[in-house]
Structure formats: structure tokens, C-alpha cells
DRENKOLZA-141295 format. One record per residue (C-alpha): x, y, z; residue in one letter. Coordinates in steps of 0.25 Angstrom, whole numbers, padded with zeros to 4 digits. Example, Ala and Ser with C-alpha at 12.3 -4.5 7.8 and 13.67 -1.06 7.14 Angstrom:
BEGIN
R     x     y     z res
R  0049 -0018  0031   A
R  0055 -0004  0029   S
# end
This chain:
BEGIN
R     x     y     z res
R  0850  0326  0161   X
R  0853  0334  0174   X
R  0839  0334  0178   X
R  0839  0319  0177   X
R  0853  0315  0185   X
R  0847  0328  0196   X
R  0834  0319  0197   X
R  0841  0305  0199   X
R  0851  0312  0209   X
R  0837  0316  0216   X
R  0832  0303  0217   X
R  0844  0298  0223   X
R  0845  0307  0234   X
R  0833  0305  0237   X
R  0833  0290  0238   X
R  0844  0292  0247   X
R  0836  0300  0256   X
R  0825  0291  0257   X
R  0834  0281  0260   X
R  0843  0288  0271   X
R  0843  0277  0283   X
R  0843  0285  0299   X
R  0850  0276  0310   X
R  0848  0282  0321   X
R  0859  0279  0335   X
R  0861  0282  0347   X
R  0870  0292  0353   X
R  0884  0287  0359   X
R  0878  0271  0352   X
R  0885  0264  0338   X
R  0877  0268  0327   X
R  0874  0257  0315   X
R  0873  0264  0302   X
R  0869  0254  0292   X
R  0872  0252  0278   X
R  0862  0249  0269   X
R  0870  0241  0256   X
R  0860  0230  0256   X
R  0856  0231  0241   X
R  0872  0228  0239   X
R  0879  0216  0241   X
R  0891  0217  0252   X
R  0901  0212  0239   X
R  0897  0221  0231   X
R  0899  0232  0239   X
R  0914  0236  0237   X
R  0914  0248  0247   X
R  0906  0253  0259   X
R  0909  0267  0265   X
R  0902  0275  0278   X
R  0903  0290  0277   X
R  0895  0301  0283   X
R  0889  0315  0283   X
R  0899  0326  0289   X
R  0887  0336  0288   X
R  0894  0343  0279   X
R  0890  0337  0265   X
R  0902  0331  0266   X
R  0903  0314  0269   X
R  0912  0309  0279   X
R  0917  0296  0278   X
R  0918  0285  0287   X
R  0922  0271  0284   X
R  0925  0263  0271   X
R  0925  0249  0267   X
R  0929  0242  0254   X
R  0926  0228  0250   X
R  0935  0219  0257   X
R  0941  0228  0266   X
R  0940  0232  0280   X
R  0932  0247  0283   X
R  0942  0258  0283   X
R  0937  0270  0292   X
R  0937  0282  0285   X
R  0934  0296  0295   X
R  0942  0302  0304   X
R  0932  0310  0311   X
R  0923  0307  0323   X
R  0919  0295  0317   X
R  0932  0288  0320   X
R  0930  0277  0328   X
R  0915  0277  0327   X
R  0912  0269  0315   X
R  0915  0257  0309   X
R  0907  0248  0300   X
R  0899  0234  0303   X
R  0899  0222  0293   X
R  0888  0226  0285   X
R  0893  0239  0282   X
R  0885  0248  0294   X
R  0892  0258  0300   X
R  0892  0258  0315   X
R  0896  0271  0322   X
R  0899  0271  0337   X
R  0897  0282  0347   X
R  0887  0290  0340   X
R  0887  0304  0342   X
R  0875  0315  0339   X
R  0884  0320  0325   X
R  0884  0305  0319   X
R  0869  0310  0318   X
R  0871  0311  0301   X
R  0870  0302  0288   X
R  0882  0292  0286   X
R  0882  0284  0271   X
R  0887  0270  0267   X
R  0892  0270  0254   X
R  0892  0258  0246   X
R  0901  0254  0233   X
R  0899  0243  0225   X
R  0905  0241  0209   X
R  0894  0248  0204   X
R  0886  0258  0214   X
R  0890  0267  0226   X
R  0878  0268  0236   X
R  0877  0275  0248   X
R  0866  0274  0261   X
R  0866  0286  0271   X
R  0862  0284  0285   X
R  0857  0293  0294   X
R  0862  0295  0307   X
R  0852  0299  0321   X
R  0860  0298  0334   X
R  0850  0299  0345   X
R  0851  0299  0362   X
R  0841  0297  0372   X
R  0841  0308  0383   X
R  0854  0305  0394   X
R  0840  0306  0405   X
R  0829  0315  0408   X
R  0828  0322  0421   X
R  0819  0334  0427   X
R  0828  0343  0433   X
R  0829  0357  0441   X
R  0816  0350  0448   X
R  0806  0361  0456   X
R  0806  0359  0471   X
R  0790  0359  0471   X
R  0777  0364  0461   X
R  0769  0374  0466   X
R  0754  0372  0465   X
R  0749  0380  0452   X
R  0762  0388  0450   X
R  0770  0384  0436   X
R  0782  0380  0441   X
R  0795  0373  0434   X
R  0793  0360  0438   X
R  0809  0354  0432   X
R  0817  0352  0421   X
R  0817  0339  0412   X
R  0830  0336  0406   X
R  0832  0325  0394   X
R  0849  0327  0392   X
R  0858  0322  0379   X
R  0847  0318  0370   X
R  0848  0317  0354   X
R  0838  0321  0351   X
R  0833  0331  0359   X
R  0823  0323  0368   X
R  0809  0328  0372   X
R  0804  0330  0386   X
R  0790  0327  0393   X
R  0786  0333  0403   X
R  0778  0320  0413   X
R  0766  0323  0426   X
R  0764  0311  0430   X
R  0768  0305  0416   X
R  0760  0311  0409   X
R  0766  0323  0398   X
R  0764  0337  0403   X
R  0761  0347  0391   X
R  0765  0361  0393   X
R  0752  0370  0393   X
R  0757  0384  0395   X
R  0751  0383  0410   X
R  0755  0373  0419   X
R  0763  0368  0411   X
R  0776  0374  0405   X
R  0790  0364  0397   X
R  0800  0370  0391   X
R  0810  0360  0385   X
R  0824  0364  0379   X
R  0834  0355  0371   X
R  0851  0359  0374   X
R  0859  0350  0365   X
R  0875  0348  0370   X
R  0885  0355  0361   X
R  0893  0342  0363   X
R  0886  0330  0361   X
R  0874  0336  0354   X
R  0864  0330  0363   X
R  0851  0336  0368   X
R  0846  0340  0382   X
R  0832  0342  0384   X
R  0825  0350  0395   X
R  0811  0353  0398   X
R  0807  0360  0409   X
R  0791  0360  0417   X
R  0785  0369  0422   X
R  0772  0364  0430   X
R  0761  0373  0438   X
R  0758  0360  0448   X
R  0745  0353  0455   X
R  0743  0347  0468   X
R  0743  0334  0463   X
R  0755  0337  0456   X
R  0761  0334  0472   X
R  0759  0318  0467   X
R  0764  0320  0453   X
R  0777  0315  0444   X
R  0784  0324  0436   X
R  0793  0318  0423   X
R  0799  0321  0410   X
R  0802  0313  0399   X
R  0810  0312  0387   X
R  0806  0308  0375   X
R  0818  0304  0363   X
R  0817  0297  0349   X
R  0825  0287  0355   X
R  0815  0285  0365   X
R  0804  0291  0375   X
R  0804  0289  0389   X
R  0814  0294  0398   X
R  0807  0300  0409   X
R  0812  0306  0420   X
R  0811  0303  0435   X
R  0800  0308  0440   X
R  0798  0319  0450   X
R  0786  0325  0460   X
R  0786  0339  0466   X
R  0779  0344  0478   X
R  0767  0355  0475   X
R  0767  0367  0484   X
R  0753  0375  0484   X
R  0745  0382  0494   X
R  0735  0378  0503   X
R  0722  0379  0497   X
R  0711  0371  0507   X
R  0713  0367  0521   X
R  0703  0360  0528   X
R  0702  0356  0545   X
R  0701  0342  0550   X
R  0695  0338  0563   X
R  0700  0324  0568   X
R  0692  0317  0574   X
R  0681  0322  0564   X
R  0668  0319  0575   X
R  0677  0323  0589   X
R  0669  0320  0601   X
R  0671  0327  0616   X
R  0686  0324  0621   X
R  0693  0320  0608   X
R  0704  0328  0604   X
R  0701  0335  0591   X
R  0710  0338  0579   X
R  0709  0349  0569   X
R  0719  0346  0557   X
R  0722  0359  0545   X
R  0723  0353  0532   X
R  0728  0362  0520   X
R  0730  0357  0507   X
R  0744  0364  0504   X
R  0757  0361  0500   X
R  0766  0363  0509   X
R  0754  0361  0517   X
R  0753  0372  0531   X
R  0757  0367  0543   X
R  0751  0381  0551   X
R  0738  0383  0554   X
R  0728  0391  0562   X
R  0717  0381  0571   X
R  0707  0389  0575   X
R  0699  0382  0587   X
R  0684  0388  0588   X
R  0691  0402  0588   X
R  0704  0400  0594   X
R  0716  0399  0584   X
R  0727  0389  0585   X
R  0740  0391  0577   X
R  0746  0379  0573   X
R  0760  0376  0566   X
R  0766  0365  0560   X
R  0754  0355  0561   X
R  0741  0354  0556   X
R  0732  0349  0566   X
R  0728  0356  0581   X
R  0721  0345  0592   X
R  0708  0351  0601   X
R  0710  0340  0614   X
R  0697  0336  0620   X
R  0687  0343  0613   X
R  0674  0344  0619   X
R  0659  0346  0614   X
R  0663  0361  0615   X
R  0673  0360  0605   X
R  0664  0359  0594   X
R  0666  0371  0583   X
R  0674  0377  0571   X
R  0688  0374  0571   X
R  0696  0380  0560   X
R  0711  0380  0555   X
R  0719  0388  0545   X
R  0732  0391  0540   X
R  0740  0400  0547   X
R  0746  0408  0533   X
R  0734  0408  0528   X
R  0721  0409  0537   X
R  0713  0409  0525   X
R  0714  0394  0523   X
R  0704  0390  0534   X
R  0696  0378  0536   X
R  0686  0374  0547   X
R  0679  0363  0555   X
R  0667  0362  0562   X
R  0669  0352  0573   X
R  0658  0345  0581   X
R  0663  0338  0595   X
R  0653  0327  0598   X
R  0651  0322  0611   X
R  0644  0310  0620   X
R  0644  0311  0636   X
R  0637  0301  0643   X
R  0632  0299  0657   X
R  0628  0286  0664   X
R  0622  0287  0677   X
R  0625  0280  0685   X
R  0639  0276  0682   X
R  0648  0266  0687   X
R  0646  0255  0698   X
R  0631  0255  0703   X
R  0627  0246  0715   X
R  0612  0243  0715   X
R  0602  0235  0724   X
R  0595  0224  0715   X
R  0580  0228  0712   X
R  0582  0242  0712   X
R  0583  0250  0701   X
R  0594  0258  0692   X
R  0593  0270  0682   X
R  0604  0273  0673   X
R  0604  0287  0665   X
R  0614  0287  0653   X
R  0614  0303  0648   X
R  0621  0306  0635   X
R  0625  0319  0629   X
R  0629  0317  0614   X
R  0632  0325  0602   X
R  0626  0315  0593   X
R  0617  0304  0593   X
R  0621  0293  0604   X
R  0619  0277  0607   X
R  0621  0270  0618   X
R  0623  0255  0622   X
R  0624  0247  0634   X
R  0631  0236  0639   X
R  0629  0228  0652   X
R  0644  0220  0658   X
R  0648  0223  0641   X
R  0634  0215  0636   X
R  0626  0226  0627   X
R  0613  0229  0633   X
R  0602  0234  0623   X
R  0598  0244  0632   X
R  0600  0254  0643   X
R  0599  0248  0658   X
R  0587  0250  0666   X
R  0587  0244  0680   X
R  0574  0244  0686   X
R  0575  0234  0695   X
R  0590  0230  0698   X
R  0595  0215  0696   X
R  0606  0209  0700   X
R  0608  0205  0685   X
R  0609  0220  0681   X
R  0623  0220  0688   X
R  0633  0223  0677   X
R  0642  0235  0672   X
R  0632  0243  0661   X
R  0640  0251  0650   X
R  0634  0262  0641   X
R  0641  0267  0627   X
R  0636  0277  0620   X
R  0641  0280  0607   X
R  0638  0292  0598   X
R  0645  0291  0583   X
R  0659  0288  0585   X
R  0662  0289  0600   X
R  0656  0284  0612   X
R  0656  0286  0629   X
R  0653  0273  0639   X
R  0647  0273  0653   X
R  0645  0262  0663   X
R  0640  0257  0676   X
R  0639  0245  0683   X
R  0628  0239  0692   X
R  0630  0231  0703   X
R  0616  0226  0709   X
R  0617  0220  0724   X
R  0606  0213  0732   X
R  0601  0202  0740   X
R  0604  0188  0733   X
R  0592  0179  0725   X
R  0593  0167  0723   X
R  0588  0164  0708   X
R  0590  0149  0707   X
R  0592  0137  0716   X
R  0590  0122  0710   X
R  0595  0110  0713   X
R  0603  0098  0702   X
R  0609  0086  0705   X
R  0623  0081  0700   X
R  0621  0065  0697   X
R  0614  0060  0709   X
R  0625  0063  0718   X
R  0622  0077  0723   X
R  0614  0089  0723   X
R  0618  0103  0714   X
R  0611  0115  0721   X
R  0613  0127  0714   X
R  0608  0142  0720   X
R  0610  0154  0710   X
R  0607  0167  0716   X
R  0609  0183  0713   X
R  0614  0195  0721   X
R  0624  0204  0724   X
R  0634  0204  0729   X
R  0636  0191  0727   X
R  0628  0182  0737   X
R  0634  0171  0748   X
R  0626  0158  0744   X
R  0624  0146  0755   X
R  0615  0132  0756   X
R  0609  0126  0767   X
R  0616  0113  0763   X
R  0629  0109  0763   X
R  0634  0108  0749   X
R  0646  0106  0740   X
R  0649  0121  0732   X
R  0648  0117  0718   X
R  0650  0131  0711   X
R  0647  0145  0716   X
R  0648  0155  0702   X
R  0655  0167  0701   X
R  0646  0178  0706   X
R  0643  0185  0690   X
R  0629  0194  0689   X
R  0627  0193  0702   X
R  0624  0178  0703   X
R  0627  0167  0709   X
R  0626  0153  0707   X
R  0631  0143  0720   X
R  0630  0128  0718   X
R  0631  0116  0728   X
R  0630  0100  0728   X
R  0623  0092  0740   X
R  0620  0078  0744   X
R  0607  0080  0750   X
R  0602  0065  0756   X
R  0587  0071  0758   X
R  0578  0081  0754   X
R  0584  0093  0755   X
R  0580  0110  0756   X
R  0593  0118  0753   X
R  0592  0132  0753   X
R  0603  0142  0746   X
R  0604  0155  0752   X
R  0612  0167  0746   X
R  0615  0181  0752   X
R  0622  0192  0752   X
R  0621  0206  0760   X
R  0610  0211  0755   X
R  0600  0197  0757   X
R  0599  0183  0757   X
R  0592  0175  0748   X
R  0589  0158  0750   X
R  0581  0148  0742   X
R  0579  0134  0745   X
R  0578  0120  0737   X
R  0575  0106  0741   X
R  0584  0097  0737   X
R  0581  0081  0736   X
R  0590  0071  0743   X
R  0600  0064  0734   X
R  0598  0051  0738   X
R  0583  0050  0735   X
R  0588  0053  0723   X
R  0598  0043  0724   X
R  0585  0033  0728   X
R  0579  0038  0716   X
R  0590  0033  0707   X
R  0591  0019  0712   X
R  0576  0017  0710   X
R  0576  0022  0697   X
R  0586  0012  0694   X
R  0579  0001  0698   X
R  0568  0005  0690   X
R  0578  0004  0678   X
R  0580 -0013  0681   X
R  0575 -0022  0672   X
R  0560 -0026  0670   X
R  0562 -0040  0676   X
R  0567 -0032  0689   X
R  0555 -0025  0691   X
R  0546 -0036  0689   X
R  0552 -0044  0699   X
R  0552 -0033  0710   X
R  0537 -0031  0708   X
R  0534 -0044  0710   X
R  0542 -0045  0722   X
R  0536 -0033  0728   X
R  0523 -0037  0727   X
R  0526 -0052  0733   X
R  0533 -0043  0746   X
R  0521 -0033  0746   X
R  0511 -0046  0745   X
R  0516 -0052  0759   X
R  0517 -0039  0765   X
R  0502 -0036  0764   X
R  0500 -0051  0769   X
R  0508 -0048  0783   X
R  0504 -0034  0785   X
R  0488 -0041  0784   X
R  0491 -0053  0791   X
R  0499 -0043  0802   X
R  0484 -0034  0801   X
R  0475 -0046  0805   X
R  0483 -0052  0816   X
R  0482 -0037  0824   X
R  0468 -0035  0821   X
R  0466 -0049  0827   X
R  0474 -0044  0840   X
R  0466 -0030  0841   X
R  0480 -0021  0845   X
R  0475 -0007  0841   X
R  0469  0002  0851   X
R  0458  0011  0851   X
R  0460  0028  0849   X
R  0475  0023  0844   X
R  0480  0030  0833   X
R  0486  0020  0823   X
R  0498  0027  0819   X
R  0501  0030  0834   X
R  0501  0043  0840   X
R  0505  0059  0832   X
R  0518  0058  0842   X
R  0522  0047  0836   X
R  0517  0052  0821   X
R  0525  0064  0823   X
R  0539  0055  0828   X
R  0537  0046  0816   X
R  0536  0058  0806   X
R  0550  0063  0811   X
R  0557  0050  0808   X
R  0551  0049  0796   X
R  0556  0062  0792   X
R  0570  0060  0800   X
R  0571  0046  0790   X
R  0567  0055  0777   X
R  0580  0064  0781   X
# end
């Protein structure tokens, strides 16, 4: 019988267990703690009473109620002032502290059964912050060194900390890696402080890196801290020497620049020009002014705490000299001839171009036999890589003028165009042996000319243009019609344009008029022969003086 009542008091209990309900709160919040009477009707139930766990074994009690009557506190402990109840029956504590973490228990009476439903109580609190603390000035390169201290305070529980590169975790490996986290609870408030501190053995691209830490809470995960970066000291491990510009030519200014890879980096260094050693300080760089072809060599730098950390540079000046002869202005006769001579000294493979008044040429000048058309300012480049020189003179070819071209237009009937181009230099006076109106004389460009007059010849004409300056004379003639033969011309062409009846009509006459010509010129014949008035060794057309008289009238009428 024993046996049997131990075993049902078993069972009990551990239905009880099983059936233990965890609310869990937040620290310093109004805790709900819900009581579970659903499988009883509210008026059945005749009395509800909260009490809780003193730790001791012993229940504490908080709050009663019987049917039809208000709830009637029952503790006079810490809990005064914390609890009440709501309507359906849960029990609300305010303020929670860590030592409401325990079970409180809802009783329920009715006429035929007492039950009770214990609770379980969690009160939990996030971290107050996280920080990283007690923070190293800078990280040496491959040393272990304490990087800071991450610090999650007033936590319930204890939270865990996370040590972020980057954010990404880092893992303690024994190496370059070391945590140690420690947990100090306050003998006041019960809460916990987490800290965890680094230590780190950094890279050089840890100069660029983030460093973090985060707490992680069963309330919640996280709660990072701001992140932080730190300088990376290490030695100088390569140093190299930069030559600016990196292909020099004769009479730039050359600079040598000492690059080291440290952190701080060196600001002293030793330059050593083609065995003479310049100490520098407080900069990295020494400038060489002018250089020359013999300025070619080794050049070195180093550093001035440690010579061993050398670096070199074999530098090549390049050069390009160029010599024209002859240079500048050149006054020649026309039709003789000119050598030019362009020499060039280079380091490297050249090319040269020419021009002639800024019109590329395709090849060198050569004047054989000097024209006036070979005037002009020549220009040479001659380019090598990346840089280049430039040489020049300018020809100047005098002589007598020649007159290339002289031809005659007319301008609408009205007057004659005479034009007379000619070339010399310098430039050439131009006259006619007429009397003409000026027209246009052209600027004087390549040594040409060009002079243009009108004229109102009435006869046949021979005008000559001549053109001279101090070294000749040239002239060159042209017959010109008279204008009003043409003018003659003109009006016969128009009557040739009448109409056909026109024509017709004037034949006829013609050849009426002609008829009784011929019939007076023979009747005029016969009466003289009749009257026999010609003499013997008389020459009919008179005598060669008189010939000669009537010649000269004919050509004084023509004029």
C-alpha cells in the first residue's frame, strides 16, 4: 500500500515537471506570469493565490483573491509594490530584478480540487554596449602585439565576444593570434562584464584593415563595436631608384627619386653620382641640371642608417645635334647654284622632314640652277624618338626681270585689257609705251608681278611693256587691233543679222547700180580712144615720184 501511494506521488511530480512553464523577462521591464486555469471555469473557481520560491524550501506568498472580492496583497518583502494581478488571473511583476529569476505558483481552489501551475522565471539583459578599449598606438609588422581590449558591460547572461578583421571572426591559433576573455559579475546588481582581449602579430595590409568586436546574447546577436584601424610600423625591406624623365636627352635636368618600402618610411639618404656621394635629408629626391652626353653612367642611392640597402640605376643620356649649312638669310643670283649640307650627330636612329614657307616638301632641296621660284624660308626637323631639334634658312634669289606673259582681252567693245606678267627680284618697275589707264598692279608675292592697263586704241597698234630693275631690263611687244574696226565689224555683223527680204533687196539694187557703172566707165573708154590723148613712153600710172607721194597718203589715211 506504501508502495503504491510512493508510486502515484511519482507520477505526479513528474507531471508537474514536465509541465513547468519558463517566461522569460527583461531586466528593469513588467514581467507577465500567466496563469494556466483554463481547464476550470472562472465560477467555479472560489480562490486564486500567487506565491513563490524563497530559495529555501519554504513558499513565499504574494497575493490572494477570493470569489467575489478584490485581490488582498499578502508579502511584505521586496515584492511590495511590484505585483499586482490582471483580470484573467496573471501575475504582472514590475521592475524586474536578476533575484525574481525563480518559480512562482498559481493556486487554484474550487469545491472539489486544489491545483497549482508553477512558473518559471529567466530575467535576461542585453549588453549596456560594447567597446574596445585600452586601444595600441600602432602594430608592429610580425611582432605579437596587444592590439585592445573589447568590453561587453551589465549583461545577464554573461554575453560572448567576437573578435572581427574586416568582419570576418578571428580564431585564436596559438601564433599570431592569441584572446583571453574574462567574465566579472557586480556584487550589486548581479550582472555580468565581459572582456576579451587581442593580441595580433600584423601584416602590411593590415595598414587598410578594420578591426571589431562583437557581442553575442540569447536576447540577441549583433552588437558590434565601432570599428577601428591602426597604423603598421616595420622596416625597410626593398628600395629601388627612379630616374625622371626615364629616356633624358642632352640639357634636361635629370631627377634621381629613393623609394623604400618602410613604415615610417626614410627621409635620409646617401645619392651617389658616378662616385661622388651626395647626403641628403629630409627628402627623397636629388636633381642633376643640364646633363649632358657625358652624363651617362651608374647612379645609386642608399640609406644613410643603413648602407646596405642599395639600389642602382644605369642611365643612358641620348642626344641629337644638328648642323645646317648654310643658315639663316641667303641672297643668291638666279641661275646659279646652292649646296646645303645638314649634318647630324645622334644617339639613335633619326628622321628628318622638310618644309618650304610651312608646306611639307618630300625631300631635301637641291638647287642646281637657282629660280626666282626657289625664294622662300626652308625649315628642317629632325626627330629621334621622343624629342626633336629644328634648323632654317631662307633664300632670297635676285636677278634681272623676265617677262613670262604678255596678251591682250577686250572688256565689251569699249576698250582694250593689256596685261604684262613678269618675275625678278627685287621687285621690277614695269612701264608701256602707250598711255593707259592703271587697272591693277598685284602685290609683289614669289617674286612676280602682274600690271594691267585699258586703252582706246583707234588703229593698229604695237605696244611694248618693258620691266627693269638694277640688275637688267627686260621688254616684250604685242600688236594690238584698233577698236573701231572692231566697232565696223560689229555693225556689219548686224546687218548681216536683217531679215531675208532686206538682203534680197540690196542685191538687187547692187547689181542695178553696178550695171550702169560698167556702161559709163565704157562709154567714158571709147570717147577717149576716139580722141587719142595718151602719149608715147608714158607710164600709165604716172611717174615712181608720184607713186611714192601717193603711198604716203594712203598710209597717213589708214592712220
Amino acid at each position: 500500500m506504501h508502495l503504491l501511494s510512493a508510486l502515484l506521488f511519482l507520477l505526479l511530480l513528474l507531471r508537474r515537471v514536465a509541465a513547468l512553464e519558463t517566461v522569460i523577462g527583461l531586466y528593469g521591464e513588467t514581467v507577465a506570469i500567466p496563469c494556466n486555469y483554463g481547464a476550470k471555469k472562472a465560477e467555479d473557481i472560489n480562490m486564486i493565490k500567487w506565491k513563490f520560491d524563497k530559495g529555501d524550501g519554504q513558499p513565499g506568498d504574494l497575493l490572494v483573491k477570493q470569489k467575489d472580492q478584490n485581490v488582498s496583497l499578502l508579502t511584505t518583502d521586496n515584492y511590495q509594490g511590484r505585483v499586482s494581478m490582471a483580470a484573467n488571473f496573471t501575475l504582472l511583476l514590475s521592475e524586474a530584478k536578476l533575484a525574481d529569476s525563480r518559480t512562482f505558483t498559481c493556486m487554484l481552489v474550487t469545491m472539489t480540487d486544489i491545483q497549482e501551475f508553477p512558473v518559471n522565471v529567466l530575467i535576461n539583459k542585453l549588453p549596456a554596449g560594447v567597446e574596445i578599449s585600452d586601444k595600441a598606438k600602432e602594430l608592429e609588422f610580425g611582432k605579437l602585439t596587444k592590439l585592445g581590449t573589447c568590453v561587453a558591460r551589465d549583461a545577464n547572461p554573461a554575453a560572448n565576444i567576437t573578435w572581427l578583421r574586416n568582419n570576418k571572426p578571428l580564431v585564436a591559433d596559438g601564433k599570431g593570434i592569441s584572446i583571453r576573455n574574462s567574465v566579472a559579475v557586480d556584487a550589486v546588481t548581479g550582472l555580468s562584464t565581459t572582456s576579451s582581449t587581442l593580441e595580433y602579430s600584423a601584416e602590411k595590409v593590415d595598414s587598410v584593415a578594420q578591426f571589431a568586436c562583437r557581442a553575442d546574447h540569447p536576447l540577441g546577436n549583433g552588437l558590434v563595436s565601432s570599428p577601428v584601424t591602426f597604423t603598421i610600423t616595420y622596416s625597410t625591406e626593398n628600395i629601388s631608384l627612379q630616374v625622371v624623365p626615364q629616356n633624358p636627352v642632352d640639357g634636361d635636368d635629370l631627377t634621381l627619386k629613393c623609394v623604400a618600402d618602410g613604415n615610417p618610411a626614410p627621409t635620409s639618404f646617401n645619392f651617389d653620382l658616378k662616385g661622388n656621394v651626395v647626403k641628403v635629408e629630409n627628402k627623397d629626391f636629388y636633381t642633376i641640371s643640364n646633363i649632358s652626353r657625358n652624363s651617362s653612367g651608374v647612379y645609386k642611392c642608399s640609406l644613410i642608417d643603413d648602407p646596405s640597402m642599395e639600389a642602382s640605376r644605369n642611365v643612358t643620356v641620348n642626344y641629337l645635334d644638328i648642323n645646317l649649312n648654310p643658315s639663316g638669310k641667303i641672297v643668291k643670283r638666279a641661275g646659279e647654284a646652292l649646296d646645303i649640307t645638314l649634318q647630324i650627330d645622334s644617339s639613335a636612329k633619326s628622321k628628318v622632314h622638310w618644309t618650304k614657307d610651312n608646306v611639307k616638301r618630300d625631300n631635301e632641296p637641291k638647287f642646281t640652277k637657282l629660280t626666282y621660284s626657289d625664294s622662300g624660308l626652308y625649315e628642317c626637323e629632325v626627330t629621334m624618338e621622343n624629342f626633336k631639334r629644328k634648323a632654317s634658312f631662307e633664300l632670297v634669289v635676285e636677278g634681272a626681270p623676265i617677262i613670262k606673259n604678255l596678251k591682250e582681252t577686250s572688256e565689251g567693245g569699249h576698250q582694250k585689257i593689256l596685261t604684262c606678267v613678269a618675275e625678278g627680284s627685287p621687285k621690277p618697275a614695269v612701264s608701256w609705251s602707250i598711255n593707259g589707264t592703271l587697272l591693277n598692279e598685284t602685290s609683289f608675292s614669289n617674286n612676280k608681278i602682274e600690271h594691267k592697263i585699258a586703252v582706246v586704241p583707234s588703229a593698229n597698234l604695237t605696244v611694248s611693256c618693258t620691266v627693269s630693275n638694277e640688275f637688267g631690263i627686260d621688254t616684250k611687244v604685242i600688236n594690238v587691233s584698233s577698236l573701231f574696226e572692231e566697232v565696223r565689224m560689229d555693225k556689219q555683223d548686224t546687218a548681216e543679222d536683217g531679215s531675208q527680204t532686206q538682203l534680197v533687196v540690196g542685191v538687187v539694187v547692187g547689181l542695178l547700180i553696178a550695171a550702169v557703172v560698167i556702161a559709163l566707165v565704157y562709154w567714158l573708154y571709147m570717147k577717149k580712144s576716139k580722141q587719142g590723148s595718151w602719149k608715147t613712153g608714158e607710164k600709165e600710172n604716172g611717174s615712181s615720184e608720184e607713186e611714192k607721194k601717193l603711198e604716203e597718203n594712203s598710209q597717213k589715211a589708214e592712220v
